[in-house]
Structure formats: C-alpha cells, structure tokens
VOGU-3710 file (C-alpha; in Angstrom, 3 decimals, decimal comma):
1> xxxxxxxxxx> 0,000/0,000/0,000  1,831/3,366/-1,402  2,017/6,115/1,128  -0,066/7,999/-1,584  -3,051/6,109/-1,363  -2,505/6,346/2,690  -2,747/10,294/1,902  -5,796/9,901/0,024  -7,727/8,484/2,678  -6,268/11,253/5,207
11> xxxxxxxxxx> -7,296/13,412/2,267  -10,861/11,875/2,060  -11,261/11,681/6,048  -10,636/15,846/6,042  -13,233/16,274/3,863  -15,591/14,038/5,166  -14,825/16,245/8,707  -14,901/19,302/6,541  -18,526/18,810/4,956  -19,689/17,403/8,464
21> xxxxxxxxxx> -19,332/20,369/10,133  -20,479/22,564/7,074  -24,100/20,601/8,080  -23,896/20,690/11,426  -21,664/22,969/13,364  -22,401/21,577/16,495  -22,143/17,732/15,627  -18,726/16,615/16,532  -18,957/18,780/19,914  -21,768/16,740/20,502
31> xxxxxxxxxx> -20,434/13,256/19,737  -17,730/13,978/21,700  -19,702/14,666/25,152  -21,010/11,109/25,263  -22,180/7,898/23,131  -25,495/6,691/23,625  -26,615/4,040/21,180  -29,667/2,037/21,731  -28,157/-0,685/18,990  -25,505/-3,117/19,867
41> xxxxxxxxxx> -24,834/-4,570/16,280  -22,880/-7,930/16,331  -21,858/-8,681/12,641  -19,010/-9,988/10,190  -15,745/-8,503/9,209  -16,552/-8,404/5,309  -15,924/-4,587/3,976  -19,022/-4,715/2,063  -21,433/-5,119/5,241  -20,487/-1,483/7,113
51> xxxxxxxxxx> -23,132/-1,438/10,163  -23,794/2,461/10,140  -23,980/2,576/6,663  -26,257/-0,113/6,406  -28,606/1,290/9,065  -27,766/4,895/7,364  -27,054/6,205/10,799  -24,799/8,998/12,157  -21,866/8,054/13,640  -22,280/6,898/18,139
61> xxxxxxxxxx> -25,875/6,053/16,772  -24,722/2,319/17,157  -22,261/0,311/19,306  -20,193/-2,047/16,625  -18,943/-5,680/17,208  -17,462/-7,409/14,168  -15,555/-11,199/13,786  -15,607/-13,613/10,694  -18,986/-15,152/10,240  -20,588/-12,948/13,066
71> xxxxxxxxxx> -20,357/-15,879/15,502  -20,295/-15,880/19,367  -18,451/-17,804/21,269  -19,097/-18,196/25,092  -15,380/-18,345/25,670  -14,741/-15,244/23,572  -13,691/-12,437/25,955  -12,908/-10,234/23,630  -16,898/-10,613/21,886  -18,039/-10,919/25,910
81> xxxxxxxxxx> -16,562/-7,968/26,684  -18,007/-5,806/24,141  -21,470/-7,143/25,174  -20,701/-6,402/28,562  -20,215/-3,047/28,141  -22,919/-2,442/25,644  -25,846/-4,103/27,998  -24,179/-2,899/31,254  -22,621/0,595/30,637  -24,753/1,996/27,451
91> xxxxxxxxxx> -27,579/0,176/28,411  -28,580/-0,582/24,511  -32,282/-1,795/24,330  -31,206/-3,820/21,114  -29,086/-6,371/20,429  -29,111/-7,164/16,347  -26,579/-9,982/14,976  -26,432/-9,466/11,245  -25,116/-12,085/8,773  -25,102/-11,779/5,125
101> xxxxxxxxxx> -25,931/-14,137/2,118  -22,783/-15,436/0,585  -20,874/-15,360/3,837  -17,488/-16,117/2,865  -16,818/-18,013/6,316  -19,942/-19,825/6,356  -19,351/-20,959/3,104  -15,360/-21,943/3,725  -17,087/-23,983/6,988  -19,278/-26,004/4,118
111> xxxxxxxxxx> -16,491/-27,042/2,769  -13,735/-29,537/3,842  -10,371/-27,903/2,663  -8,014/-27,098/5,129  -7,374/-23,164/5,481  -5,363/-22,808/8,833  -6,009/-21,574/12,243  -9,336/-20,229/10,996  -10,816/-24,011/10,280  -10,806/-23,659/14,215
121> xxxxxxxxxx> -12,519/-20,776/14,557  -15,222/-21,800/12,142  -15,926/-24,945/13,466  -19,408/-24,059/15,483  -20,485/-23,479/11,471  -19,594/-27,237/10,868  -21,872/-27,591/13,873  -24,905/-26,137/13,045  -24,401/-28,204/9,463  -24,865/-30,888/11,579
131> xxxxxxxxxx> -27,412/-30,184/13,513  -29,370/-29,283/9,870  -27,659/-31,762/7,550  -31,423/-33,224/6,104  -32,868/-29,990/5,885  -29,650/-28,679/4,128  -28,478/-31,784/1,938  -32,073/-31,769/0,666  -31,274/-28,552/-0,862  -29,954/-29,388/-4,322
141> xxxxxxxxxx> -28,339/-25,422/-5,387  -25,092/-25,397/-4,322  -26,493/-21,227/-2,935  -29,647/-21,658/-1,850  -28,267/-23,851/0,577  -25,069/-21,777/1,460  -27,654/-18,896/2,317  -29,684/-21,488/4,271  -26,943/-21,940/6,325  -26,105/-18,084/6,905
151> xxxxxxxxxx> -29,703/-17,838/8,209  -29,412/-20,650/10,760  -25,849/-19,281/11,662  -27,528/-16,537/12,734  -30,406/-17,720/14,706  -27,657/-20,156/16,814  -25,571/-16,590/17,692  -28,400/-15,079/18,709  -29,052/-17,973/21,083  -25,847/-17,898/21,907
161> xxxxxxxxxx> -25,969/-14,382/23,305  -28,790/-15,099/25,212  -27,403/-17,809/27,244  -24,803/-15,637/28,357  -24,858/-14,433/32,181  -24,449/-10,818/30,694  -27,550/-10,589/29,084  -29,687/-13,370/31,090  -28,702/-11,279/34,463  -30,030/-7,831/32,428
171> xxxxxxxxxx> -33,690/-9,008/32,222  -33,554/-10,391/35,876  -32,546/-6,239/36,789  -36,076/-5,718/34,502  -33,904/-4,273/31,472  -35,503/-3,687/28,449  -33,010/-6,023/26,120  -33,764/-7,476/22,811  -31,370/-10,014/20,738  -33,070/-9,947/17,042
181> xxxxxxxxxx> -31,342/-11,745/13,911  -31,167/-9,982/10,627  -29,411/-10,959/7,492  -27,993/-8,445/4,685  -28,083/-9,212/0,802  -25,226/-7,724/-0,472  -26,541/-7,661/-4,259  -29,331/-5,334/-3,218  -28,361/-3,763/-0,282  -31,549/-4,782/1,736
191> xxxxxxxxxx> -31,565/-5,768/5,258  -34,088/-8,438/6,382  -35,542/-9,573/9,960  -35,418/-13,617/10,177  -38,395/-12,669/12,630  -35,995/-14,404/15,056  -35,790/-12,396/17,939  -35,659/-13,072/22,070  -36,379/-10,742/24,710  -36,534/-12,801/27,658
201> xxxxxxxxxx> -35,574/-16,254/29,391  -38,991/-17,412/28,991  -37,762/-18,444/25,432  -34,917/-20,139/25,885  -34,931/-24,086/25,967  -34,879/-24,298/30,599  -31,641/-26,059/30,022  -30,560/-22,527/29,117  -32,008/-20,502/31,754  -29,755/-19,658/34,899
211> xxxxxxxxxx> -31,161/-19,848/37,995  -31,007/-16,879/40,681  -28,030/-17,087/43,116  -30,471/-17,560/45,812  -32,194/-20,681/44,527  -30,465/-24,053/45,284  -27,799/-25,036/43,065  -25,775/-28,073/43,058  -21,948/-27,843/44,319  -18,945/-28,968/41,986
//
C-alpha cells in the first residue's frame, strides 16, 4: 500500500470532517460529550457489510462488534466484553446480529479444505451443518443452501448471546433487552428480519435458563 493512497484516505477523512461540520456545526462537539446508542450490532468482518452505513445512521448512533462469520463464542472475551459493556454501561435496548448471504466463512465452513487456524474458529459453522444436515443436503443449489446456512448461523448466535450471564442477568434487573437476527443481501443492499428475535428467558430451551443465586444449586 503506497504512502499515496494512505494520503488519500487522510485526504478523504478531512473532507468528510470538513462537509460534516459545514451541516452541522455543532455535531462533533456533541459526539464527543457522550455515546449513547440504543443498537448493539454484532456482525461480520466483510468490507461490504459497514453497520452504520447499512442502518444509514450517524456516527455513536450504534455500538459495533465485528468477527468472521458474526459468531459468538461463550469463551470469547474479547466478543463478551463488548457485550458487557454495551448491555451494562450503554444500556442498549437492542441487540441485532447481522449475517449476510454469501458469507465467505460460512461458506469456507461447508467445505472440507483445510485453510489454517481459521478451520478452528469456524468450526461451530460445521456444527450447526450438523445439527441441519437433512434440511440442508435436501437442498440441491449449491447457494440456496449456502444462504440457508447463513440464516441458521444466525439464529444459533443469537441464542448464543442469550445464554450468556451478561444478558440473562439484564432481564432479571427488569432491562428492556432485545437479541433480534437480521441478514444483509449484499446484491441489493436490503436488510431483512429472520423474525428471530428473544427478549426474555422465557424463550430459551430451561436447560438454558440460569437460575437466581439464591435458589439451590448443586456444588462442583
């Protein structure tokens, strides 16, 4: 990368600042007193899936966490940590994961070629192939079933959030908190609700469900 193109994007960033402030005088003076989003997006690295820009909001409008494949792990402090903050400190009253059809990391999970230390971190992809193989296999395009499996991926994460502590102990405090799963289609640049959403222990699976600290639990 030349430092010229570096300098263009310095070059582009002053402008951007420039016409900003031409709009609204008072918007950076603003943004810098405090963030307070109400949307904790969870979605994947690609370039082409930009949450703000999606959601054509202003920048500290939403509270960004980004990985390969969207996915949440439950061992993930760096994910955890971001959630943490978001339900705990800002307070957001939604949680959104957002996949996209043609997910390059759900589709290297379909397949079986060895990539590196990544086949590792895709592996709960594998999993929810699985978990769906009849539904999936049944599904003779090659795509239809690729985007299949970006819309399950996404309903697992969103489970997966809710079984966490961080967001289970939020609606025992009464918080408003609500995980939803939405999907992006990069070829038209529309967003769509899987209708897939959560906003309370009463629908998890009771496996899931944590009890209070003062109810009985079983020692290790």
């Amino acid at each position: 990368m030349s430092n010229a193109f570096l300098q263009r994007i310095l070059d582009r960033n002053r402008e951007w600042a420039r016409q900003t402030t031409e709009r609204d005088p008072g918007f950076f003076s603003r943004l810098a007193e405090q963030q307070a989003p109400e949307i904790f997006w969870i979605g994947c690295s690609d370039a082409r899936v930009p949450a703000d820009r999606l959601l054509n909001l202003d920048p500290g409008q939403v509270f960004v966490h980004r990985n390969i494949a969207n996915l949440v792990y439950q061992i993930d402090v760096n994910c955890l940590s971001v959630l943490e903050y978001a339900v705990n400190v800002l307070k957001v009253k939604h949680i959104i994961v957002c996949g996209h059809y043609g997910c390059g990391g759900v589709r290297a999970a379909m397949e079986r070629t060895e990539l590196g230390l990544i086949d590792n971190w895709l592996r709960q992809i594998k999993d929810i192939y699985a978990s769906n193989a009849r539904v999936l296999d049944a599904e003779a395009s090659a795509d239809k079933r690729l985007n299949m499996l970006c819309e399950l991926n996404v309903r697992q994460q969103v489970l997966n959030i809710c079984h966490t502590s961080i967001v289970q102990d939020a609606w025992k405090r009464g918080q408003s908190l609500t995980v939803h799963g939405w999907i992006y289609s990069i070829r038209n640049g529309r967003l769509h609700d899987l209708d897939f959403w959560v906003d309370g222990v009463h629908d998890l699976n009771p496996i899931y469900q944590m009890l209070n600290v003062e109810e009985d639990t079983p020692g290790f």
